[in-house]
Each structure stands twice: as structure tokens, then as C-alpha cells.
N, C-alpha and C positions, 0 to 999 in steps of 0.2 A: 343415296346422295353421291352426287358425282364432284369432284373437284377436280378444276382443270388450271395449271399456271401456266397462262397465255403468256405470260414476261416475268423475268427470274434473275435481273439486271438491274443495276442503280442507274447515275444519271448521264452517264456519258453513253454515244453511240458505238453501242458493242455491236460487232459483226457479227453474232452469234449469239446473243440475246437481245428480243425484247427489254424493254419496260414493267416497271409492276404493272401489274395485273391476274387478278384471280377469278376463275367463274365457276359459281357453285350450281349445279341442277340439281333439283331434285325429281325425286321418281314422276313425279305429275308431269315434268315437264318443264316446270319455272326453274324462271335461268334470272342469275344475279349477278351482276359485276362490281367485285370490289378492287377498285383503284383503277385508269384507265391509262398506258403510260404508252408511248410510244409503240406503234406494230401493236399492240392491243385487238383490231378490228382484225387488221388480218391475219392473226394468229386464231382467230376464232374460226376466218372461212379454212384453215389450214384444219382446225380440229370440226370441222363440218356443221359449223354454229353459222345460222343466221344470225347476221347483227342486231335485224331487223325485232326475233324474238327477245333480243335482251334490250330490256325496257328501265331495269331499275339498277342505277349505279348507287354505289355510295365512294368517297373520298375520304382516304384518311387524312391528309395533307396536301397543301396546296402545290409545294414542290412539283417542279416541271416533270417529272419521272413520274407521276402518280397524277398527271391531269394534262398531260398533252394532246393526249388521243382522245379524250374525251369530245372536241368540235367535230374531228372527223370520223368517228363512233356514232355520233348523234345523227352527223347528214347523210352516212352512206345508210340508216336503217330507217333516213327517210325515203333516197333514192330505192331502197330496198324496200320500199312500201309499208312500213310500221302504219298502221292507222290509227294511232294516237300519239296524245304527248310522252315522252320516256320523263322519268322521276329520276332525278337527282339529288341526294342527300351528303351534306356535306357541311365543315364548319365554315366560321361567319370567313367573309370575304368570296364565299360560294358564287353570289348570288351574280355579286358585280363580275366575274369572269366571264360566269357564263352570260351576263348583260352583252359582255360586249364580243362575243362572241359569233353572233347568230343575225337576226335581221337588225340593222341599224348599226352592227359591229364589224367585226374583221373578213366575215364570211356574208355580209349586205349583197355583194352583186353575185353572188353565185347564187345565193336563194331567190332574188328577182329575174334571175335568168332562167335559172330552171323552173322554177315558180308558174312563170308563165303558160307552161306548159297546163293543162287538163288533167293530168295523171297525178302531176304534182301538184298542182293546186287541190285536189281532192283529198290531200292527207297533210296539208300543210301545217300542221298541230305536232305534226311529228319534229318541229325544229322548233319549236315552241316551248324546252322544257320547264315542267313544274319542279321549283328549287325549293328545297326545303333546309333551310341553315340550324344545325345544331349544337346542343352544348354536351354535356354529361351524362348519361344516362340511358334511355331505349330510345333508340331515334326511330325504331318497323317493329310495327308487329301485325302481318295478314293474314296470322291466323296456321299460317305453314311455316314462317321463318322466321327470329324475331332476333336483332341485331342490336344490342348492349354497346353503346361508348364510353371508352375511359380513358382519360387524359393518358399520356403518356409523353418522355421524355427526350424531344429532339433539338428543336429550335425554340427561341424564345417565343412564351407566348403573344407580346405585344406584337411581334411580327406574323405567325400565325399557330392557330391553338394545333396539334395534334392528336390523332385518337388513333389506339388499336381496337377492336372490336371482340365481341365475345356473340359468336352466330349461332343459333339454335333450330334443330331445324329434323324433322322425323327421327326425334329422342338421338341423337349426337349433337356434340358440342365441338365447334370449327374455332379455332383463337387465332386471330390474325392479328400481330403485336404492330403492324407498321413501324416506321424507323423509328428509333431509340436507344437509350443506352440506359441500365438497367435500372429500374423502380419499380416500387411495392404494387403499382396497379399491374401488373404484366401477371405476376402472382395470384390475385383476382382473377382478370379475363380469363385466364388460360387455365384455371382451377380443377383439375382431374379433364379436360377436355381428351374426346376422341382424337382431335389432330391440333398439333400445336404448332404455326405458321410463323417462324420466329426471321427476322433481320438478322443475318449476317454478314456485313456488306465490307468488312477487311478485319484479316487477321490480325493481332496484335502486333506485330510489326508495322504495317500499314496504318494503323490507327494512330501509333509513336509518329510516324513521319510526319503525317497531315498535321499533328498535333503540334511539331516542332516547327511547322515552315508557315501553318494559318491559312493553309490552303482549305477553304469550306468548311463545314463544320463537324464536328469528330465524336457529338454524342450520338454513339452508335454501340452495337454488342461485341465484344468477341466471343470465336466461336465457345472459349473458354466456361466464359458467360452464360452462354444459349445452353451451355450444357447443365449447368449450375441453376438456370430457371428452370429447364423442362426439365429435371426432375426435381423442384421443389413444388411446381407446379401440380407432380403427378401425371402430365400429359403420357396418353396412351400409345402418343407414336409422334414424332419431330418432323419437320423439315426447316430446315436452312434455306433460306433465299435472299432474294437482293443484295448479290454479288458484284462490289466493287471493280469489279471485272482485272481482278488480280491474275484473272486463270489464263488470262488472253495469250495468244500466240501470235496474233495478229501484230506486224510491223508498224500498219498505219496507227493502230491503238497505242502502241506504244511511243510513236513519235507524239502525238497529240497528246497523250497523258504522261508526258513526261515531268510538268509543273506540280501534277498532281498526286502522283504516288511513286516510291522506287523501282522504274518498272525492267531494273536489272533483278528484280526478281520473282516478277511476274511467270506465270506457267501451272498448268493443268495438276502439278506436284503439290502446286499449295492444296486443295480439296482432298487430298490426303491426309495435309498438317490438317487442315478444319474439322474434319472426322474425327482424326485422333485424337487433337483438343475437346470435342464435344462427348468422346468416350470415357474421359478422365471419371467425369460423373454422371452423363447419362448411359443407361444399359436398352431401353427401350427401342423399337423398330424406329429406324434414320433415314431420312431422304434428304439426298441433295437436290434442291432444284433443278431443273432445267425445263425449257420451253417444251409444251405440248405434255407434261408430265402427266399425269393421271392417278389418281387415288380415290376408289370408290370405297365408303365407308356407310 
């Protein structure tokens, strides 16, 4: 099993990371995408993936960071020639996005235009996805991989539910916590897992700030946290991701996110402090994210 994080960035436009996004192959071949966030697709043609073979998403949350790329995922692996419909699985309010996404929605005259064409009309099922809305529980099982959801702690539910996953898949176990800040289901999914795919998306400093000014919303980990779950968890090896983009050195990042975090003390130094916070209590093998990473287990 191969794991690849195509995006390893929260929700602002970092010049240096992608969008969540995670794609797991297995030895067969099947390729899966969980969460599809900005640069999504083309971090895939960067790691030498067709778009076109990854057919099955799943959504942890609706959040723009974890479903933007998901329209233009869909239609370049039509334009890429997918010959069927791709599956998307995802919770409730899935359905109406991608409603309005596709024919009759925001992307209407680009599929009637290329449409028209012979080549494209021949697979035009490929922008037709089959949605599948879920709740608690196994949302896939084919039999090679089989994906466990369980609530978890981000945004309020009446606005939308949240799930991290617990992936199975040629005897290892992949736990991808999606955003949150810390609850007994994380504990669950992530339970002795081979790889434990945790949020850490600002230091505790950062987390104080947003928290003091109501700038978005701040149930999130710190790395403090992440360290204190994956090892209660037992996880046999960590990675940190979804990076508040604290580490930036970028000028334009930080005139834009200035509302949004103190970015007098943003810099590549903080992933140091996150390490070292995560070492407090976990001893196990640590990976910090970043795009195109690689972990074959």
C-alpha cells in the first residue's frame, strides 16, 4: 500500500502547499482519494497518477479545503477519458454540491461544449457522479479496502456532520482523523493503526489567537494533543498535516493572513516547536507532511 499526500495545507492559498488531500494505492493498483482540496489533480499528474484511474473519492467535510478540487478532479478524468461514473462518498449535503456542480450547475456550458464533441460524448457518465451520502459507521467495503466513519469534532453538526476514517486495507490500518480537536472517537479510529494521519493545523499559540479575535473556527489539535492521541491510540507511526500555513515565508501570505493569525511569527522554525511538542509523548516514527510525500506500508 502506497500513501501519497497530494495537499498537506488548511484553507488559505499557500504557495507551497496544496489542499488536503490523500491517495492511497494499493498493490492491485486501486487508487482512492480521500478529501479533494485545492491542486488535488495536479499534484497527482506531478506524482505520475492519472486522474482519470482515481474513480472513488470519499469527503471528510464539506469545508472548501477538503472539496474544491473535487469539480475539476471529476472533469479533467473525464477529459482524461474515465469510462465510467467516479463514486463519491461523502456526508449529507454531498449530494446537493455536487448537484450543482456538473450538468445544470456551475460547470453546464463547459460539459455542453465539450460534450458535443464524439470522444466526449462517448464517456460522458464520467461527469455523472454516483453520490453516496453517509452517516456513522462502514460507508466501502470491495472487498480490498474498507473505510469505517466516525464522527468527529470540528464544526457544529447542524451546519455539517464531520468524519475521520479508519481505512483497512491488505492487513494495515490507515486513520485519517480529518479536522478536529480532540475526542474519544479519534481513539477508536486510530486504534493500534499502522499509520496515524492526524490534523495539526496551528500551534498552540495560533489556536490562542484565532480563539481570542473569532477569527474561523479553532476546534482543532495541537501538536501537543496529536502527540498525547497517537500514543494512546498506539499508532505505529504519526504524521502531522493540515498546516495552518504558520511555516510560510511568503510576504504575499502573510499580508493576506494577517486577520487571520499572528503572522509576526510565522516561519519554517515553528515545525521544529510541532515536533518537539509531539515528542513530549509520542516516541514512535514522525512525519511532517508535505506535498508529494510518500509512505509505502
Amino acid at each position: 500500500m502506497r500513501v501519497t499526500f497530494l495537499g498537506s495545507s488548511a484553507a488559505l492559498a499557500d504557495p507551497d502547499r496544496a489542499q488536503s488531500a490523500v491517495l492511497i494505492t494499493l498493490d492491485s493498483g486501486r487508487k482512492y482519494l480521500f478529501d479533494c482540496g485545492e491542486g488535488a489533480t495536479r499534484q497527482m499528474m506531478r506524482a505520475n497518477v492519472n486522474p482519470a484511474e482515481v474513480g472513488t473519492v470519499f469527503l471528510t467535510h464539506l469545508h472548501l479545503d477538503h472539496i474544491i478540487g473535487l469539480p475539476y478532479h471529476i472533469l479533467m478524468g473525464w477529459i482524461f477519458s474515465r469510462p465510467d461514473a467516479p463514486e463519491v462518498y461523502g456526508p449529507k449535503g454531498t449530494a446537493d454540491f455536487v448537484k450543482h456542480s456538473f450538468e445544470g450547475g456551475a460547470y453546464d456550458v463547459d460539459i455542453r461544449a465539450r460534450g458535443a464533441y464524439p470522444m466526449r460524448q462517448k464517456n460522458i457518465e464520467a461527469v455523472r457522479p454516483k453520490v453516496s451520502e453517509k452517516g456513522a459507521g462502514v460507508w466501502y467495503d470491495d472487498g480490498e479496502l474498507k473505510v469505517t466513519a466516525f464522527p468527529v469534532n470540528h464544526i457544529p453538526e447542524e451546519i455539517c456532520e464531520c468524519y475521520g476514517f479508519r481505512i483497512e486495507a491488505e492487513g494495515k490500518v490507515v486513520a485519517i482523523t480529518s479536522d478536529t480537536a480532540p475526542c474519544p472517537n479519534i481513539a477508536v479510529l486510530g486504534k493500534d493503526a499502522d499509520l496515524l494521519i492526524h490534523e495539526c493545523t496551528f500551534p498552540q499559540s495560533f489556536i490562542d489567537y484565532r480563539a481570542s479575535t473569532g477569527v474561523g473556527t479553532f476546534n482543532h489539535t495541537t501538536p501537543t494533543q496529536v502527540g498525547e492521541v497517537a500514543a494512546e491510540c498506539g499508532a505505529k507511526a504519526l504524521v502531522a498535516t493540515h498546516f495552518g500555513h504558520f511555516d510560510t515565508v511568503s510576504p504575499a501570505m502573510k499580508q493576506a493572513a494577517g486577520a487571520h493569525m499572528p503572522v509576526d511569527l510565522c516561519g519554517p522554525h515553528l515545525l521544529d516547536e510541532v515536533a518537539d511538542d509531539i515528542r513530549k509523548t509520542y516516541s514512535g516514527p514522525l512525519y511532517l507532511a508535505h506535498d508529494l510525500m510518500r509512505i509505502d506500508l
